[in-house]
One Martini backbone bead per residue (centre of mass of N, CA, C, O) as a GRO file, in nm:
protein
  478
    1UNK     BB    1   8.316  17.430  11.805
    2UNK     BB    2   8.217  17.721  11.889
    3UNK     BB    3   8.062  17.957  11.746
    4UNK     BB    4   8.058  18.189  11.958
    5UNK     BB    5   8.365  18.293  12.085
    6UNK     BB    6   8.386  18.612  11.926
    7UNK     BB    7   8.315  18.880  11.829
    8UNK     BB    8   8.530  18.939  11.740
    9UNK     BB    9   8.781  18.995  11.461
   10UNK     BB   10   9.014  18.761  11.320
   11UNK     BB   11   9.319  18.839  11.139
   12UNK     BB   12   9.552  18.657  10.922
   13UNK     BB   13   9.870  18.662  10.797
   14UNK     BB   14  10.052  18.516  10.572
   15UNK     BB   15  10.338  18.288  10.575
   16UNK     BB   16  10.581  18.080  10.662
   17UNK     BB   17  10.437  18.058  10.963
   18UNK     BB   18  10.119  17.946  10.792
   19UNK     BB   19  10.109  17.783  10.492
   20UNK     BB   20  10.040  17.514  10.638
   21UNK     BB   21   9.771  17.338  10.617
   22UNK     BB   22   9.791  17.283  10.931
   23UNK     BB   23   9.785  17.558  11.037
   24UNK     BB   24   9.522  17.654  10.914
   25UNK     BB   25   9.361  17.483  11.094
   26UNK     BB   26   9.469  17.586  11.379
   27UNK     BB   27   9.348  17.867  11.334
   28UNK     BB   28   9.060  17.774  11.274
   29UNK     BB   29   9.017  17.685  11.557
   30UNK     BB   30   9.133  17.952  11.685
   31UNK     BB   31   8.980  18.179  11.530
   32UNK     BB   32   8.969  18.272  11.234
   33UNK     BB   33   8.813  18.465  11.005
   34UNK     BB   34   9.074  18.570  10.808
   35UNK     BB   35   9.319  18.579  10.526
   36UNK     BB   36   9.580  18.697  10.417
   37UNK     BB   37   9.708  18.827  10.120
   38UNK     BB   38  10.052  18.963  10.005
   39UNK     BB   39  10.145  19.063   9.731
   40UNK     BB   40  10.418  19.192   9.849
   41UNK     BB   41  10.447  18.893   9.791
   42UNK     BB   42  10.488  18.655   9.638
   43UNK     BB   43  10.290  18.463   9.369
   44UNK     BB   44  10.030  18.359   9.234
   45UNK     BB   45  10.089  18.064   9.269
   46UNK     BB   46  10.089  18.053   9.572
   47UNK     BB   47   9.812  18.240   9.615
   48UNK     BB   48   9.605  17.985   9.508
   49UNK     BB   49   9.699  17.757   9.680
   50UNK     BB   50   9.648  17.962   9.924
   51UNK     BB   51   9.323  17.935   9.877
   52UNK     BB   52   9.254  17.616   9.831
   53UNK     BB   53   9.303  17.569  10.096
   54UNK     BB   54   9.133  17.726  10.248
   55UNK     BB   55   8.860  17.626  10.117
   56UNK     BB   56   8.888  17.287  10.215
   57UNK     BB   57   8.933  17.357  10.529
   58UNK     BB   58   8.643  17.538  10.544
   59UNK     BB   59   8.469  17.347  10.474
   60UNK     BB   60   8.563  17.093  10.654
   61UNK     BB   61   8.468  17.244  10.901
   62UNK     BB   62   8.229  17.469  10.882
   63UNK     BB   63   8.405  17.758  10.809
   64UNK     BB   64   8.398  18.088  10.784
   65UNK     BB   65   8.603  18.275  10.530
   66UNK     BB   66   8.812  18.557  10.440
   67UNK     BB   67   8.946  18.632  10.164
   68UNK     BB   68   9.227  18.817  10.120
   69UNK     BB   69   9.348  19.074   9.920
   70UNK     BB   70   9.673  19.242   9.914
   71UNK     BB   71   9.780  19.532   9.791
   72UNK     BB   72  10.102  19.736   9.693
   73UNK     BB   73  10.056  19.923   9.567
   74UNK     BB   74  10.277  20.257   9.524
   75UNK     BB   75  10.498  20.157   9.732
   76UNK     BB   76  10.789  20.217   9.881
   77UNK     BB   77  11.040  19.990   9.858
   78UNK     BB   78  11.246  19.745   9.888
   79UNK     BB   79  11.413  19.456   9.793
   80UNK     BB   80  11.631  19.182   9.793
   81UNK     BB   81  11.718  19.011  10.070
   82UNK     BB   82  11.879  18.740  10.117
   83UNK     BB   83  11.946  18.795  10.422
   84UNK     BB   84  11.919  18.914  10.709
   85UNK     BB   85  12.002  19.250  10.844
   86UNK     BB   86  12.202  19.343  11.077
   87UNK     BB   87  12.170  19.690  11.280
   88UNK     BB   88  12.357  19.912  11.403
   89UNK     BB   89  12.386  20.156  11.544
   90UNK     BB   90  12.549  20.388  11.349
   91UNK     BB   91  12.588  20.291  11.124
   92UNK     BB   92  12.676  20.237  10.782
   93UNK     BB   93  12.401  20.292  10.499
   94UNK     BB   94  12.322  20.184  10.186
   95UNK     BB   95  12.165  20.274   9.895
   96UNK     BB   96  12.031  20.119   9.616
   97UNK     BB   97  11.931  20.022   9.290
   98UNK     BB   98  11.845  19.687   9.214
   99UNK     BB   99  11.882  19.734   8.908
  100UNK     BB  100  12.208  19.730   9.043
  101UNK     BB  101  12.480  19.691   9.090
  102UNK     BB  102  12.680  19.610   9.352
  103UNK     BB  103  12.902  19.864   9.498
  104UNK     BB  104  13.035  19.664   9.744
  105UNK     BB  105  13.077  19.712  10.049
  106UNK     BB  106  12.896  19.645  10.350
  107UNK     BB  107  12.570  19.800  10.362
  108UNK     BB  108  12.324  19.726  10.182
  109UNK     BB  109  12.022  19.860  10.020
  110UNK     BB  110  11.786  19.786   9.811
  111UNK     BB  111  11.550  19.924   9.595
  112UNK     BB  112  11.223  20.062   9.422
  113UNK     BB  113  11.321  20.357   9.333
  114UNK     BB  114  11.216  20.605   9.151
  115UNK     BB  115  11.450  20.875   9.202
  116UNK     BB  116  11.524  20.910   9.514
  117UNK     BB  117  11.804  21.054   9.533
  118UNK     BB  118  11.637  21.342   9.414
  119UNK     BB  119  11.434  21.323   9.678
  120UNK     BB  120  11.668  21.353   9.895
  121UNK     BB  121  11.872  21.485  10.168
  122UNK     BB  122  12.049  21.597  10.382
  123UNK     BB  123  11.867  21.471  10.699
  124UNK     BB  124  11.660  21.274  10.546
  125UNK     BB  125  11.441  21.042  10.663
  126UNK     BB  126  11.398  20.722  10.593
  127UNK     BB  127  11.156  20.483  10.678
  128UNK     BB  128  11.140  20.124  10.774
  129UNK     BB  129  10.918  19.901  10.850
  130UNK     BB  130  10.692  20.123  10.969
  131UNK     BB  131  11.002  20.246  11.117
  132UNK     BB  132  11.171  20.066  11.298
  133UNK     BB  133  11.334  20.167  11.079
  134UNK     BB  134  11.632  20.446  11.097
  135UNK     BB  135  11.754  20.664  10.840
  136UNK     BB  136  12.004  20.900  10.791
  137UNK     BB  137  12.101  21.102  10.583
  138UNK     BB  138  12.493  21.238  10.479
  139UNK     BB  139  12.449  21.166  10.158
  140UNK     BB  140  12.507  21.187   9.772
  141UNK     BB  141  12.597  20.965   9.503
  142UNK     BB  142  12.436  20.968   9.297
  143UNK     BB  143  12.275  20.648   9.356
  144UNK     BB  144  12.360  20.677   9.629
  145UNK     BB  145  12.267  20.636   9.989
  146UNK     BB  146  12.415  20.756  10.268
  147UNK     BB  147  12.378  20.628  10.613
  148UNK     BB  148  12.249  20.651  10.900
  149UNK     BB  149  12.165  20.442  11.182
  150UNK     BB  150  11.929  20.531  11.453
  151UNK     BB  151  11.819  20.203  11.491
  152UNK     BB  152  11.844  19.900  11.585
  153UNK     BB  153  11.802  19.616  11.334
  154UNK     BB  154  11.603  19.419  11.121
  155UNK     BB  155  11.647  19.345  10.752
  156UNK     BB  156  11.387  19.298  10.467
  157UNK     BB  157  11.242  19.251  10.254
  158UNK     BB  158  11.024  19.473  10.113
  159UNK     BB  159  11.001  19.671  10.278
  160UNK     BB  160  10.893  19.988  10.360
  161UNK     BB  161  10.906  20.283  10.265
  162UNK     BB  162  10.974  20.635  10.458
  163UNK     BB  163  10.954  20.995  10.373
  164UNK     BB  164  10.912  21.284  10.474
  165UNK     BB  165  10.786  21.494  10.216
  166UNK     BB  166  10.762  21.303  10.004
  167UNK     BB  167  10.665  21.280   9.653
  168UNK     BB  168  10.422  21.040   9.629
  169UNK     BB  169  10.262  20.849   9.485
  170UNK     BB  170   9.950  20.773   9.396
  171UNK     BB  171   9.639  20.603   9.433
  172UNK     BB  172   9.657  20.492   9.170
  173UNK     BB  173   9.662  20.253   9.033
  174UNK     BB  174   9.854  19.997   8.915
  175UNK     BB  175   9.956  19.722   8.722
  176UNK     BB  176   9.967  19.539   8.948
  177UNK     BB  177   9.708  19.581   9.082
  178UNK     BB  178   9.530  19.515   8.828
  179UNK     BB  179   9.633  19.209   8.821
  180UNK     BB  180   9.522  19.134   9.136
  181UNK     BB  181   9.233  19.187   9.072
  182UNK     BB  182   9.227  18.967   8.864
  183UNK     BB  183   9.318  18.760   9.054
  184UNK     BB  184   9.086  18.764   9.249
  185UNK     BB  185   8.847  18.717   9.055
  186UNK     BB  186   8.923  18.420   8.973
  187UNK     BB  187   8.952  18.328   9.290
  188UNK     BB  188   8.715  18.465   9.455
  189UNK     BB  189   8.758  18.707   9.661
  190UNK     BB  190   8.629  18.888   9.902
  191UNK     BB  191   8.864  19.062   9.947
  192UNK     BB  192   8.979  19.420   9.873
  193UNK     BB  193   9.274  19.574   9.886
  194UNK     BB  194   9.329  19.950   9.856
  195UNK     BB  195   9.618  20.094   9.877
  196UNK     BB  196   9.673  20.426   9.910
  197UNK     BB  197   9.462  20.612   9.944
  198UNK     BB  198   9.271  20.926   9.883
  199UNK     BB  199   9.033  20.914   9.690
  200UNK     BB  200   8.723  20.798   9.551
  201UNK     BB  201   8.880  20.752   9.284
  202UNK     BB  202   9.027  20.515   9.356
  203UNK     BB  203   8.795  20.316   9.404
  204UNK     BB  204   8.637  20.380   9.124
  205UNK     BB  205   8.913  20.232   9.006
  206UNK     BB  206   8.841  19.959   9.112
  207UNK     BB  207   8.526  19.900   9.064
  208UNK     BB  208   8.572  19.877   8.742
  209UNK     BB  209   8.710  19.609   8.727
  210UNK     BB  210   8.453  19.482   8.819
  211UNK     BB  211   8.170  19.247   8.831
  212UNK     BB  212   7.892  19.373   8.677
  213UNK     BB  213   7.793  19.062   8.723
  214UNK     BB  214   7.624  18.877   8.887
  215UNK     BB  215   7.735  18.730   9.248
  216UNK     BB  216   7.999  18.823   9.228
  217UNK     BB  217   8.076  19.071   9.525
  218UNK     BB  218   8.350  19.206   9.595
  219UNK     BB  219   8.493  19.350   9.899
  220UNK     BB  220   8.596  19.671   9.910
  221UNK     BB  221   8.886  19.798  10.056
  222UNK     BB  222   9.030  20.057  10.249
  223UNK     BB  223   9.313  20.195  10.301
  224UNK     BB  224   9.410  20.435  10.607
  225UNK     BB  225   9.740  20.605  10.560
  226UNK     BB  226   9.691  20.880  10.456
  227UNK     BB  227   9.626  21.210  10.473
  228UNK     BB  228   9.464  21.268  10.250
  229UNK     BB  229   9.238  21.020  10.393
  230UNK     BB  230   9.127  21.151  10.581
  231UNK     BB  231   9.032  21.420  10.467
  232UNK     BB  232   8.853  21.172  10.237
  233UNK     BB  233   8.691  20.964  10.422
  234UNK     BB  234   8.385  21.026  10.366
  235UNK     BB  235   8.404  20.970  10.072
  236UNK     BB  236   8.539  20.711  10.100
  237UNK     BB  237   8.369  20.583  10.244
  238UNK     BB  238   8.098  20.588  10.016
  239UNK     BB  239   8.312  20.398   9.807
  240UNK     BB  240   8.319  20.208  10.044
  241UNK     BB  241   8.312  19.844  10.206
  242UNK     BB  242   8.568  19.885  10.362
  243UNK     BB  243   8.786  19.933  10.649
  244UNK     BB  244   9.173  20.018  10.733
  245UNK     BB  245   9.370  20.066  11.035
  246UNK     BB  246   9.686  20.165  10.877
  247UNK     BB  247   9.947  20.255  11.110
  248UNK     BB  248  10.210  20.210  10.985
  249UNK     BB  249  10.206  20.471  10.764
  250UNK     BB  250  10.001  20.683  10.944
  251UNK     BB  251  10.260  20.679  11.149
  252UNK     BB  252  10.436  20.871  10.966
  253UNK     BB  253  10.266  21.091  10.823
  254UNK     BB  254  10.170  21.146  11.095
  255UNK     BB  255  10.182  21.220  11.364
  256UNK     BB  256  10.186  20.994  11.630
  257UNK     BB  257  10.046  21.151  11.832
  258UNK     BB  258   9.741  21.088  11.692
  259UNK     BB  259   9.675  20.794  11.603
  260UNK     BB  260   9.441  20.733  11.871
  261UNK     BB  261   9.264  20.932  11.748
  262UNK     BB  262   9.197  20.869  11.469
  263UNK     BB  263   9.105  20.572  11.520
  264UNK     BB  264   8.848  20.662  11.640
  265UNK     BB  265   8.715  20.807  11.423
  266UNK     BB  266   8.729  20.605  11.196
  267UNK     BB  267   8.538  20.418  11.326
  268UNK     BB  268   8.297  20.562  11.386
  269UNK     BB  269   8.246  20.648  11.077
  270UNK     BB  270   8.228  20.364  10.977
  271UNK     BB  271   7.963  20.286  11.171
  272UNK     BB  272   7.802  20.504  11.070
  273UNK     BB  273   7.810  20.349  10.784
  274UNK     BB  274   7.806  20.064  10.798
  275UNK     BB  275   8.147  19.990  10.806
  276UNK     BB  276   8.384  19.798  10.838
  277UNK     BB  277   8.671  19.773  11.092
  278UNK     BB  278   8.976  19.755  11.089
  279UNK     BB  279   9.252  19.677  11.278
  280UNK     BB  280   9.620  19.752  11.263
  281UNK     BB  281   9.950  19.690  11.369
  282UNK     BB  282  10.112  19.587  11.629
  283UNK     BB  283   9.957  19.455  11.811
  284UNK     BB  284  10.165  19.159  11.907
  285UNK     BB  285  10.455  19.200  11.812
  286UNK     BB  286  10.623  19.038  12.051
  287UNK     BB  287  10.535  18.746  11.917
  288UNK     BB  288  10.723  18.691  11.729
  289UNK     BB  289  10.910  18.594  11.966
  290UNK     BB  290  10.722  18.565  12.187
  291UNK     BB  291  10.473  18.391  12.407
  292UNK     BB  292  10.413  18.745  12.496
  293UNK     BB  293  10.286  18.970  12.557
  294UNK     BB  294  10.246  19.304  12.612
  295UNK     BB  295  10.019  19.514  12.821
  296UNK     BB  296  10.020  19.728  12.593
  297UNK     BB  297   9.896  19.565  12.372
  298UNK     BB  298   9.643  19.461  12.528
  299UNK     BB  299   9.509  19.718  12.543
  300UNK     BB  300   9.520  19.795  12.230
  301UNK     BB  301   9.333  19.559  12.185
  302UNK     BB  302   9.094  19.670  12.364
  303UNK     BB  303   9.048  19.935  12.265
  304UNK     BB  304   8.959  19.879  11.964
  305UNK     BB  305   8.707  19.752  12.066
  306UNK     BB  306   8.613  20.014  12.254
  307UNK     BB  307   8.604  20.168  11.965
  308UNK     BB  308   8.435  19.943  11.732
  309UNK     BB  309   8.614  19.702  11.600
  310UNK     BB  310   8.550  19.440  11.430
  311UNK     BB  311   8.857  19.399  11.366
  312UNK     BB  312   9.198  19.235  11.437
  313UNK     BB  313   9.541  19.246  11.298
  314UNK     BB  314   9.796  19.067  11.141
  315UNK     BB  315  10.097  18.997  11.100
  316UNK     BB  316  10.368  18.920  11.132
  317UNK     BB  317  10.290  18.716  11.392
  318UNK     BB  318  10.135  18.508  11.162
  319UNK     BB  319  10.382  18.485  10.932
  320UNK     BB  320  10.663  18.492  11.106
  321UNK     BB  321  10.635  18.372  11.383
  322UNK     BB  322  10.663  18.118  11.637
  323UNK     BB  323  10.325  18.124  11.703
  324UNK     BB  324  10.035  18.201  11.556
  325UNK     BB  325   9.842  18.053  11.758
  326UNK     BB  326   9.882  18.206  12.011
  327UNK     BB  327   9.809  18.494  11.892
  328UNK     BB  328   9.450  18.388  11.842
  329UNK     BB  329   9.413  18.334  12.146
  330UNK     BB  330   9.485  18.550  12.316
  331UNK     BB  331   9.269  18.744  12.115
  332UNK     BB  332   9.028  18.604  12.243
  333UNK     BB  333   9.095  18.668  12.525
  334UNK     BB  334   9.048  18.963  12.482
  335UNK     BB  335   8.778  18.980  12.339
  336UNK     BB  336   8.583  18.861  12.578
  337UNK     BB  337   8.654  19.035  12.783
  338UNK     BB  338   8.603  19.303  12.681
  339UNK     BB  339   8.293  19.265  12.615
  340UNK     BB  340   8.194  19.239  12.880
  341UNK     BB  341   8.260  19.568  12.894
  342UNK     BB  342   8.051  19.638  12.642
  343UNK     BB  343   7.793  19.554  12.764
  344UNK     BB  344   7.743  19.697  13.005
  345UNK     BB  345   7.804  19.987  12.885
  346UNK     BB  346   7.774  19.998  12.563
  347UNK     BB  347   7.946  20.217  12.481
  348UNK     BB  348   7.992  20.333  12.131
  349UNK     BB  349   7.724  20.288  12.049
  350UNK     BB  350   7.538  20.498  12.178
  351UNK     BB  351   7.637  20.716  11.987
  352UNK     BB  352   7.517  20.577  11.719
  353UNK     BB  353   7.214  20.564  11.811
  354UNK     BB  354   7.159  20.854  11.881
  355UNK     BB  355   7.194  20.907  11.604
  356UNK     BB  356   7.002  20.743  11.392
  357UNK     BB  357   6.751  20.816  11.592
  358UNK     BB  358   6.757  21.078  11.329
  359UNK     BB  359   6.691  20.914  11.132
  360UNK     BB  360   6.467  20.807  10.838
  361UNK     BB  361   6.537  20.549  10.757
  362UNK     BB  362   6.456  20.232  10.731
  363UNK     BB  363   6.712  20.130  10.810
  364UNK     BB  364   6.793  20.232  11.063
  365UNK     BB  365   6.482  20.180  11.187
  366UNK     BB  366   6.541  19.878  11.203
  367UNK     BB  367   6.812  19.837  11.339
  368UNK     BB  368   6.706  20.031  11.625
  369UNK     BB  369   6.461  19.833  11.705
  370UNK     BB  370   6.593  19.583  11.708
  371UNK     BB  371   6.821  19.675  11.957
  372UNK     BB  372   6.602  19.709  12.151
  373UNK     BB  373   6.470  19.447  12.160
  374UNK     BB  374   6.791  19.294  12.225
  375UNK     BB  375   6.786  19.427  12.524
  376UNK     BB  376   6.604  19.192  12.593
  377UNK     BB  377   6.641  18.903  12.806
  378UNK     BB  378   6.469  18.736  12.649
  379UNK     BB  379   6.642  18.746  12.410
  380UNK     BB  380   6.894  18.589  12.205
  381UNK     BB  381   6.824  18.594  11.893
  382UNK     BB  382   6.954  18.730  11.569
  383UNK     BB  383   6.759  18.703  11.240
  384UNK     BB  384   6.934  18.770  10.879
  385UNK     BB  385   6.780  18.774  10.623
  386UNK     BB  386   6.998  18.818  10.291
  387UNK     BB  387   7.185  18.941  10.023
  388UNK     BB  388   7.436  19.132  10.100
  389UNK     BB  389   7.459  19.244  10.452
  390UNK     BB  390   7.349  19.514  10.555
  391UNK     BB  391   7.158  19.451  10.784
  392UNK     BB  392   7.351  19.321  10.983
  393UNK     BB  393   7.540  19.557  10.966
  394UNK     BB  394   7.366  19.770  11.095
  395UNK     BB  395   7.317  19.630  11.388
  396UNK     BB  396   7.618  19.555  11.472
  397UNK     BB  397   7.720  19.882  11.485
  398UNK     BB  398   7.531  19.847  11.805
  399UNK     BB  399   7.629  19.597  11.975
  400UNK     BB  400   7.441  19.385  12.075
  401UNK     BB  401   7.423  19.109  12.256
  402UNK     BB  402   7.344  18.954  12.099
  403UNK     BB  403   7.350  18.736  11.790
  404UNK     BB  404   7.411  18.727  11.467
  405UNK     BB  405   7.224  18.569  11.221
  406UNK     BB  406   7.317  18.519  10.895
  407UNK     BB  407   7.100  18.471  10.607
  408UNK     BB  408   7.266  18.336  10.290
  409UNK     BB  409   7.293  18.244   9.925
  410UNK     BB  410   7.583  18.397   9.966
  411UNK     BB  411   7.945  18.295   9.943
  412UNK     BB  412   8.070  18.599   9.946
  413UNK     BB  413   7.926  18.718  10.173
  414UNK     BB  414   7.906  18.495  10.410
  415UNK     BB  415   8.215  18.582  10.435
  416UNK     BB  416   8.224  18.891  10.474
  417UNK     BB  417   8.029  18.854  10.764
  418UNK     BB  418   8.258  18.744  10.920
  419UNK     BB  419   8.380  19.057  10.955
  420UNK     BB  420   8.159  19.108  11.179
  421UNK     BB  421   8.063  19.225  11.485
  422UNK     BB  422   7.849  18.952  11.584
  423UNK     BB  423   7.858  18.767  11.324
  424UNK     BB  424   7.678  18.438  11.186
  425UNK     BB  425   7.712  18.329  10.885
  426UNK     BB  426   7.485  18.135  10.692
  427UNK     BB  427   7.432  17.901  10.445
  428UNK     BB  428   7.189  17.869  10.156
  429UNK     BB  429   7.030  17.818   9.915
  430UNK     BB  430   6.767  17.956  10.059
  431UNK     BB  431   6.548  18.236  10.183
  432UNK     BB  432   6.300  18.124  10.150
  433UNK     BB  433   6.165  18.096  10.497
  434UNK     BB  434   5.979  17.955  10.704
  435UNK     BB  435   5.992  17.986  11.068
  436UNK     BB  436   6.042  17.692  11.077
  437UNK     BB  437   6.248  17.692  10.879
  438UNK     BB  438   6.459  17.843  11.045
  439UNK     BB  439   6.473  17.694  11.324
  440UNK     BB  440   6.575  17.395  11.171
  441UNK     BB  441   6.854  17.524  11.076
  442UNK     BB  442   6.934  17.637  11.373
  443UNK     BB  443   6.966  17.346  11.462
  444UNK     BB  444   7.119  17.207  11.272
  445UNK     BB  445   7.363  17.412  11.328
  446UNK     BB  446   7.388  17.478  11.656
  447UNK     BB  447   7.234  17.776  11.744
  448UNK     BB  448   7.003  17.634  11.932
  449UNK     BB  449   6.921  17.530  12.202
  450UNK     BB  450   6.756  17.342  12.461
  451UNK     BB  451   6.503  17.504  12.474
  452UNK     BB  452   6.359  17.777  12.483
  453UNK     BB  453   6.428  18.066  12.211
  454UNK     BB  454   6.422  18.408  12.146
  455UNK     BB  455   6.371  18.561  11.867
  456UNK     BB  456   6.479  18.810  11.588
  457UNK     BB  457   6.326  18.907  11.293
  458UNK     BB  458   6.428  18.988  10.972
  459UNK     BB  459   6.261  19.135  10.697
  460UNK     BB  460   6.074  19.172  10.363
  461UNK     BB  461   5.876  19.221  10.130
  462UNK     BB  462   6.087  19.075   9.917
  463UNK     BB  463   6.241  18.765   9.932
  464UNK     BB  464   6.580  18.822   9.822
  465UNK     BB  465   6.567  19.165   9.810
  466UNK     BB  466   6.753  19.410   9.804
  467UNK     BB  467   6.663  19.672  10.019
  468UNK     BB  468   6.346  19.560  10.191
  469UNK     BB  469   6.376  19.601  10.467
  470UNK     BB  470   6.096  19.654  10.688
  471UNK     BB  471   6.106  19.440  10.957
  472UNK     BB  472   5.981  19.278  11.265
  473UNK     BB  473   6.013  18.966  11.445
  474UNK     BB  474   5.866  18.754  11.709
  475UNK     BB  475   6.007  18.373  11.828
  476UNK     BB  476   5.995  18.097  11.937
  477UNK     BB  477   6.157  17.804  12.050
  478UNK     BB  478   6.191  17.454  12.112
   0.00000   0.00000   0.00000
């Protein structure tokens, strides 16, 4: 398998059509980057589980990916529902406490929110599942909740619950959460998302929880789901290490018709501050059930690149859908033609290089640089010894032509600059290796072709010490 198969990183949620160790092989030759473990299922026995084999397979591949695990947030949830509730129009369904016996007959839906009944009135619309099913309140009889089903669709466990207007707990940790991070730092998880942020203190609270020495430091990633998080989107940026653009809450709380120029902001946005952006949600939604998407969804997948999405993420199609490597290939196959006329136009870079080449820091100024220079077609390949990361992310965001490769001898660095559009990183015992010795283990990694191959390498005066990249230079390879 070509290292380089396409700028663009796929995010592939895990679920029962892709537990199977043989599954997660062929999504990863099928090109996945990274993998979610989504705490709002399964016990952490199962996700231990399914690290291990991620870990073993990604190995034996020798293909770097990102484990990510996803918090629960303080989201209000559906219960357990025995198996898959088929609903129609006009339906009669009633709400009720999971915590309590089954009130009788008809179609109940269990919840796990405190306070419900009290918090919504006849008229207050329901929204379950992203949106997708829609339940108009009629009644309220002590914690019973009556309800008209305003269109058909089928209802499953733990789903999302949103309410417009009602006063949602907030965005700082809850206790499940605590315990998830405690989780991913045992098992060394990559990224860690932590679910409706709201404010920078909440990412500070999440931070605190993080190994403060060692080499092990997982990527915060901000999920930006809620209206608050829009409004403190800047400050937000500043206190996390990535964002995702999670289109199924933020399209509840905010009118829809807005999400497609948020999504663009946010991007832009994360960009410029040089933070990866996920872009999520019903990308190509209707593959859970059939073999092909539909034309709008091809088209939502190619503006997301060419909004300067990093990544762009999967749940249902490949935790439940009936063919998860079908939909990681087609994925692959929009994100090549995409880019194609990404080269051609220059794109949304263009936008970023012409801000940064007003700021006067040094990363900037040497980012800027490098992607000057890897416009000569004469140049084939960058390539950025680095400590944290932060260069390579730096060139990425301004979409350079050739391919960005990142030398670094932290290995969960490594794994989080899988999720970097246009980087491929490479693991190494040591960086600090002279010129001679970087051309030959690109070439025994099978990343420079035989044949003369122009590099553009960036520096820093002390070797293999973050923050110090201060030149670059270029060098021939035979």
């Amino acid at each position: 398998m070509s290292a380089f198969i396409s700028k663009t990183k796929i995010v592939a949620t895990l679920g029962p059509a892709s537990f199977l160790p043989a599954v997660q092989r062929r999504l990863m030759a099928a090109g996945v980057d990274g993998f979610r473990l989504n705490l709002s299922h399964g016990d952490f026995e199962e996700h231990a589980a399914v690290i291990a084999s991620l870990r073993k397979i990604s190995g034996e591949m020798g293909r770097p990916v990102a484990i990510i695990v996803d918090l629960p947030g303080p989201k209000m949830r559906l219960g357990m529902v025995p198996k898959p509730i088929t609903v129609r129009r006009g339906a009669k369904v009633r709400f009720w406490p999971a915590s309590q016996a089954r009130p009788g007959k008809g179609i109940f839906l269990p919840h796990e929110i405190s306070g419900l009944a009290q918090g919504v009135r006849p008229g207050s619309i329901i929204f379950v599942g992203d949106g997708m099913m829609q339940f108009k309140v009629k009644s309220i009889e002590g914690e019973i909740i009556e309800t008209e089903a305003l269109v058909a669709g089928v209802v499953r466990s733990n789903k999302g619950v949103n309410i417009p207007g009602y006063n949602t707990p907030s965005g700082v940790l809850t206790e499940e959460d605590k315990r998830g991070i405690a989780f991913a730092i045992q098992h060394k998880a990559d990224v860690i998302c932590i679910s409706f942020v709201g404010s920078p203190e909440d990412m500070l609270a999440a931070r605190a929880l993080l190994p403060q020495t060692g080499n092990y430091r997982p990527c915060l990633l901000a999920k930006i789901e809620r209206r608050q998080a829009v409004a403190n989107l800047d400050s937000i940026l500043a206190q996390a290490d990535a964002v995702m653009v999670a289109r199924g809450d933020l399209g509840i709380e905010l009118p829809i018709e807005e999400i497609p120029g948020l999504q663009k902001d946010i991007i832009h946005r994360a960009n410029m501050a040089a933070k990866p952006v996920i872009v999520a949600t019903q990308m190509l939604l209707s593959m859970v059930d059939n073999a092909r998407p539909t034309r709008a969804e091809v088209t939502d997948v190619a503006n997301a690149i060419l909004d300067g999405a990093d990544a762009i993420m999967f749940s249902e199609e490949t935790a439940i859908g009936h063919d998860p490597v079908a939909v990681v290939r087609i994925a692959k196959k929009i994100a090549r033609q995409t880019e194609r006329r990404l080269v051609k136009s220059g794109g949304v870079a263009l936008e970023v290089r012409a801000a940064i080449r007003s700021e006067d820091s040094i990363d900037d100024l040497i980012s800027s640089a490098t992607c000057d220079v890897l416009e000569n077609r004469t140049v084939d390949l960058a390539v950025t010894p680095t400590a944290t990361g932060a260069t390579a992310r730096r060139i990425a965001r301004l979409r350079p032509r050739p391919w960005i490769v990142a030398v670094t001898d932290n290995q969960t660095v490594r794994n989080i600059l899988a999720l970097s559009s246009g980087v491929f990183p490479l693991y190494v015992s040591s960086v600090s290796l002279s010129d001679r010795e970087l051309a030959e283990l690109l070439k025994g990694a099978g990343l420079v072709r035989s044949g003369t191959q122009r590099l553009v390498i960036t520096a820093g005066s002390l070797t293999g010490v973050a923050g110090t990249t201060n030149s670059l230079k270029i060098i021939d390879v035979s």
